[in-house]
KOLDO-485743 format. One record per residue (C-alpha): residue number from 0; residue in three letters; chain; x, y, z. Coordinates in pm, whole numbers, plus 50000, padded with zeros to 5 digits. Layout:
// residues N
NUM, ALA, A, X, Y, Z .
...
END
This chain:
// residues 224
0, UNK, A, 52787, 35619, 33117 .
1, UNK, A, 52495, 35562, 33394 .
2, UNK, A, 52282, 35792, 33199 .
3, UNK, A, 51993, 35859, 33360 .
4, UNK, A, 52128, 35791, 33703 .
5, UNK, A, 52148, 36081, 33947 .
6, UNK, A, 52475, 36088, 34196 .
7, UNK, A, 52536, 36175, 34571 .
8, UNK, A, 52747, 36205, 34883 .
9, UNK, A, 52672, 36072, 35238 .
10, UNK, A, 52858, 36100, 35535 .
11, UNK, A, 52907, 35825, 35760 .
12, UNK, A, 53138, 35963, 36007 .
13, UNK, A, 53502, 35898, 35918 .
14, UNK, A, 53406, 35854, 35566 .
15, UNK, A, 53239, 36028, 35288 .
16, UNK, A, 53070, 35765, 35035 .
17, UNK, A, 53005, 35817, 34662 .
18, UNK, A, 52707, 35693, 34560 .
19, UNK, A, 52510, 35650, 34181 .
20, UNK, A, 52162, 35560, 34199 .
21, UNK, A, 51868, 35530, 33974 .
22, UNK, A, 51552, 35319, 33814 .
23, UNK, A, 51218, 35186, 34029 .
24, UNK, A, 51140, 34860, 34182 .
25, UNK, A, 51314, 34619, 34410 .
26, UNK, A, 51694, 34764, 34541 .
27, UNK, A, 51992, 34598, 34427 .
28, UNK, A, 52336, 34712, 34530 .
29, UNK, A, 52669, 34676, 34345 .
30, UNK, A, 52960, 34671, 34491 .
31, UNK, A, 53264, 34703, 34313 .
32, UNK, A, 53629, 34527, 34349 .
33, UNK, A, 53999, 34639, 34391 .
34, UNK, A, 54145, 34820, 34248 .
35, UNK, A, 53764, 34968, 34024 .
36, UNK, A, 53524, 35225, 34161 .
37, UNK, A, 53147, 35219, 34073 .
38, UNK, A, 53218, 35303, 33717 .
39, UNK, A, 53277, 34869, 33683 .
40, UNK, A, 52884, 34841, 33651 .
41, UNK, A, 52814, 35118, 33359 .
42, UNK, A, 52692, 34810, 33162 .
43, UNK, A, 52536, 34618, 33413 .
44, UNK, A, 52294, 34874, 33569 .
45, UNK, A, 52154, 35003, 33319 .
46, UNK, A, 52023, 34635, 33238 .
47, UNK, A, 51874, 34590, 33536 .
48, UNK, A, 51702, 34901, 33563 .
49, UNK, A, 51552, 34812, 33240 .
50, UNK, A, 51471, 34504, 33457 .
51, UNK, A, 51245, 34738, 33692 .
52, UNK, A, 51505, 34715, 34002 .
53, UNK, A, 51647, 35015, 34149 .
54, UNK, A, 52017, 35000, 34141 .
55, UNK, A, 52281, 35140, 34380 .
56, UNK, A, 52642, 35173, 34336 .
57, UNK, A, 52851, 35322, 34581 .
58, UNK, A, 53215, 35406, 34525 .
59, UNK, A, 53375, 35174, 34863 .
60, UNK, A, 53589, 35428, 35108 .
61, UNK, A, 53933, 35452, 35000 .
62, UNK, A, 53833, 35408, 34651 .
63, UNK, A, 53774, 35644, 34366 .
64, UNK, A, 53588, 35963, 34500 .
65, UNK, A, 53506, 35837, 34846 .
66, UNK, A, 53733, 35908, 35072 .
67, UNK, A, 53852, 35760, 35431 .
68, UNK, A, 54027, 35763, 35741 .
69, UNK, A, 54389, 35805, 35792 .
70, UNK, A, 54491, 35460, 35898 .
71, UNK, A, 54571, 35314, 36208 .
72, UNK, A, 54734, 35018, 36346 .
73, UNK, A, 54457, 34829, 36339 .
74, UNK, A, 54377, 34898, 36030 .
75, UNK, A, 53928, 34946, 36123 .
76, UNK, A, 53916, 35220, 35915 .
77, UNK, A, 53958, 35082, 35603 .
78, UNK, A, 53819, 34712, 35687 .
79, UNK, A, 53562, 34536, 35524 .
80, UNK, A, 53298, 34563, 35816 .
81, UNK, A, 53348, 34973, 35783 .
82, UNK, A, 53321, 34952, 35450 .
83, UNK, A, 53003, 34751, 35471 .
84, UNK, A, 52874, 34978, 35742 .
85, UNK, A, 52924, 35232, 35464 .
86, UNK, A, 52702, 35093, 35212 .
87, UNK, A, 52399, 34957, 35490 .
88, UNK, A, 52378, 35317, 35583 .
89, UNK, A, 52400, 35483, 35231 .
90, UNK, A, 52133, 35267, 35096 .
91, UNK, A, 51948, 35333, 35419 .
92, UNK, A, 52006, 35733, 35338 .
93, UNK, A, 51809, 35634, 35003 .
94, UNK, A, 51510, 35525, 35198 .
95, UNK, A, 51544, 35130, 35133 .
96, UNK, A, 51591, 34858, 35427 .
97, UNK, A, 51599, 34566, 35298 .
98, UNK, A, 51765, 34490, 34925 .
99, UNK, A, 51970, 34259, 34716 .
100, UNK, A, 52355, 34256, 34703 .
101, UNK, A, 52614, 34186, 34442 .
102, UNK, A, 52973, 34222, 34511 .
103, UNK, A, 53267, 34145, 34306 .
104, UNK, A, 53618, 34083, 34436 .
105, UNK, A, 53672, 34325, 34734 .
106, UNK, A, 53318, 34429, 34702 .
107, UNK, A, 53230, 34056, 34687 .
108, UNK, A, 53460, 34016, 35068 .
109, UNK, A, 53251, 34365, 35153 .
110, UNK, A, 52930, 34192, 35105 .
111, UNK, A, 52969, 33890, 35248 .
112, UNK, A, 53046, 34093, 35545 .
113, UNK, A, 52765, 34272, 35572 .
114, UNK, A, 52490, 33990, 35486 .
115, UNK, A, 52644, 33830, 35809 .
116, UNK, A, 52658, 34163, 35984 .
117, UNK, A, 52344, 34281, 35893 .
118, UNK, A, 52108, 33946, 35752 .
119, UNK, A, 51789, 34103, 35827 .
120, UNK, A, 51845, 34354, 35574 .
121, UNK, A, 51996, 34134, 35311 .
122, UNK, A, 51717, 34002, 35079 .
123, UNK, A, 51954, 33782, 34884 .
124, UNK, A, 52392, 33797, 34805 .
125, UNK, A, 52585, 33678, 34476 .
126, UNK, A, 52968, 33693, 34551 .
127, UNK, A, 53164, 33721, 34235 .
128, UNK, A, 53498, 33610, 34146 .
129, UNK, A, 53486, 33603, 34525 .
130, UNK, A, 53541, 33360, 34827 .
131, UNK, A, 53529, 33412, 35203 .
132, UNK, A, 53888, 33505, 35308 .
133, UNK, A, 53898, 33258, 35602 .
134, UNK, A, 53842, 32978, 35301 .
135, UNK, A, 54120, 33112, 35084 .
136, UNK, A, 54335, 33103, 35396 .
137, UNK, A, 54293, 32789, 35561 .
138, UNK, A, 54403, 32612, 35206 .
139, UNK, A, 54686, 32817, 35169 .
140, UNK, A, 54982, 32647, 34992 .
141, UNK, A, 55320, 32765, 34905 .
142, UNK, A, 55206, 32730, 34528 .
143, UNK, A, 54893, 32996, 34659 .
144, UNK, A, 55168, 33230, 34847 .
145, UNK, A, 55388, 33246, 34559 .
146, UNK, A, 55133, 33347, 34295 .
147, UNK, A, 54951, 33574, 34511 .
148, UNK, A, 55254, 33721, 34755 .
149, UNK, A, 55131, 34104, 34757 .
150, UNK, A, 54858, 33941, 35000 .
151, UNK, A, 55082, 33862, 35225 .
152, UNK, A, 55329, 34162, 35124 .
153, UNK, A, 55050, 34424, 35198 .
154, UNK, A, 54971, 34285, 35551 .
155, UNK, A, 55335, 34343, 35686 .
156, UNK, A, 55363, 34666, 35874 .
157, UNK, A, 55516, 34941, 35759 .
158, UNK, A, 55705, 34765, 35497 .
159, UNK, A, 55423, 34855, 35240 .
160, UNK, A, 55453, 35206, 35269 .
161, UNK, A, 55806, 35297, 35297 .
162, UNK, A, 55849, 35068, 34967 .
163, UNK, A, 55655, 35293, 34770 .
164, UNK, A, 55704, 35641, 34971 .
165, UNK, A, 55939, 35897, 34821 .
166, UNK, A, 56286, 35909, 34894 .
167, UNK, A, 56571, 36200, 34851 .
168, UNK, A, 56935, 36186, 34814 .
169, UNK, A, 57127, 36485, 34935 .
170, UNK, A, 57148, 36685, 34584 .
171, UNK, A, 56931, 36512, 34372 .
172, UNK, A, 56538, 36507, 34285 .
173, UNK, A, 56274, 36283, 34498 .
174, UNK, A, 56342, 35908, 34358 .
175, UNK, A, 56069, 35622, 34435 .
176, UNK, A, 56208, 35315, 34558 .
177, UNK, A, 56027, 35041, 34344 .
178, UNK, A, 55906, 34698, 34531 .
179, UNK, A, 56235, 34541, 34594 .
180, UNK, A, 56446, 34855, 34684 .
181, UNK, A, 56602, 34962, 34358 .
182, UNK, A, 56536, 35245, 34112 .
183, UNK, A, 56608, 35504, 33845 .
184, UNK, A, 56745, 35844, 33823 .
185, UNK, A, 56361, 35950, 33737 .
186, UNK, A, 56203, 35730, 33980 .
187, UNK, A, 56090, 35468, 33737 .
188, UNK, A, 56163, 35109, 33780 .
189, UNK, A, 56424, 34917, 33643 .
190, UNK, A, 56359, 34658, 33349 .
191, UNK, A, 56259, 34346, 33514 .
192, UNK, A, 56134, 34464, 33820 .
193, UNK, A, 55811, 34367, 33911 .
194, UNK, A, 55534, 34626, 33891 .
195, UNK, A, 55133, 34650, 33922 .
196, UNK, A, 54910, 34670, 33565 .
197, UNK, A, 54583, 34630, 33598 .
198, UNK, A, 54474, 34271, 33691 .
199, UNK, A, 54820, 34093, 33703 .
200, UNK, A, 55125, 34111, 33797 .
201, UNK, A, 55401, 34169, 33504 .
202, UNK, A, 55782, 34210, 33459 .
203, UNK, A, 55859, 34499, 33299 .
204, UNK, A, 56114, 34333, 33066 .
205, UNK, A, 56068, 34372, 32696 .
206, UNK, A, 56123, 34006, 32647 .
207, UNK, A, 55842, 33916, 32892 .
208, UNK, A, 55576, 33709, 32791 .
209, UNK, A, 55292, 33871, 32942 .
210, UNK, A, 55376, 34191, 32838 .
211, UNK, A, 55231, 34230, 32504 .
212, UNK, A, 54917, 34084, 32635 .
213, UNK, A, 54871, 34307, 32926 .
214, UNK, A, 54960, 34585, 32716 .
215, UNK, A, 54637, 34517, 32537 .
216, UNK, A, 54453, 34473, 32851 .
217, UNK, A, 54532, 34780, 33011 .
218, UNK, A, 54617, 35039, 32737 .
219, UNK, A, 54421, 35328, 32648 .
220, UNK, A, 54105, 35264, 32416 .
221, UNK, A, 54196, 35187, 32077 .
222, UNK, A, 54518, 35032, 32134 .
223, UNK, A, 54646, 34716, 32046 .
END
């Protein structure tokens, strides 16, 4: 993948960014979503270099091999302005000031950020599969909070971490609690327990109905 792209590291501080770069012309910076790394655009950039744009694609901290600050309680370190202070001065590292920006998902959230933050160095933005959090939130239903509860799961404190943080029983090997408490002698979840695979949600059940078909979406290569 990326071949002829050369890769880096730049330091911003509290974070360490990993960055893939290469072709000529006009900038354009990718920015991936949760939970992908760079590695989402190994088809995309390779067109547009053949397109005569220079394309950037940094790895957002926290994800794949950047890496970033312990967190704290209010949570700066790993928030979409940092992150887009991230990528400003990584492409600024690569001698560019002013540049297009494509962001999908998170990255899209990432990049809306930092066309607001930073406009004068945003030549033009394409969110993807993407809109502005504040807009998601003010038409929140309980339909919305049902389907997409780990939004609203994740932003409780502490609960998020001591769900999935190893636990021991006097005697016995480290067990994982699973997201509603219970578990298995190895740690695994329980049938019908609700787990994360790839882009969805999915019970675990074998008479599930989205099993099967997220089985084929996230299995190795060559499985069906």
């Amino acid at each position: 993948m990326f071949e002829g792209f050369e890769t880096g590291r730049f330091d911003v501080g509290d974070a360490s960014v990993f960055v893939r770069y290469g072709g000529e012309g006009p900038p354009v910076v990718l920015l991936h979503g949760h939970p992908r790394t760079s590695a989402t655009w190994h088809r995309v950039a390779p067109l547009l270099v053949r397109q005569g744009f220079t394309v950037i694609c940094p790895d957002l901290r926290g994800y794949g091999r950047s890496t970033g600050p312990a967190p704290t309680a209010d949570h700066f370190g790993h928030s979409k302005r940092a992150a887009a202070g991230d990528v400003l001065a990584g492409v600024r590292a690569l001698g560019h000031t002013r540049f297009a920006l494509a962001g999908h998902d998170r990255g899209g959230a990432v990049a809306l950020r930092l066309a607001l933050d930073h406009p004068e160095a945003v030549s033009r933005v394409a969110l993807l599969d993407c809109l502005p959090l504040s807009e998601h939130l003010a038409r929140v239903t309980a339909e919305f909070a049902t389907q997409w509860w780990h939004w609203f799961f994740f932003a409780q404190p502490d609960i998020p971490d001591a769900s999935s943080t190893p636990t021991r029983t006097p005697g016995t090997a480290a067990t994982r609690t699973s997201w509603d408490g219970r578990t298995t002698k190895s740690g695994g979840r329980p049938p019908g327990t609700r787990t994360w695979c790839g882009p969805c949600w999915r019970t675990t059940g074998p008479d599930s109905p989205s099993t099967d078909g997220t089985r084929r979406r996230t299995g190795p290569p060559g499985s069906s």
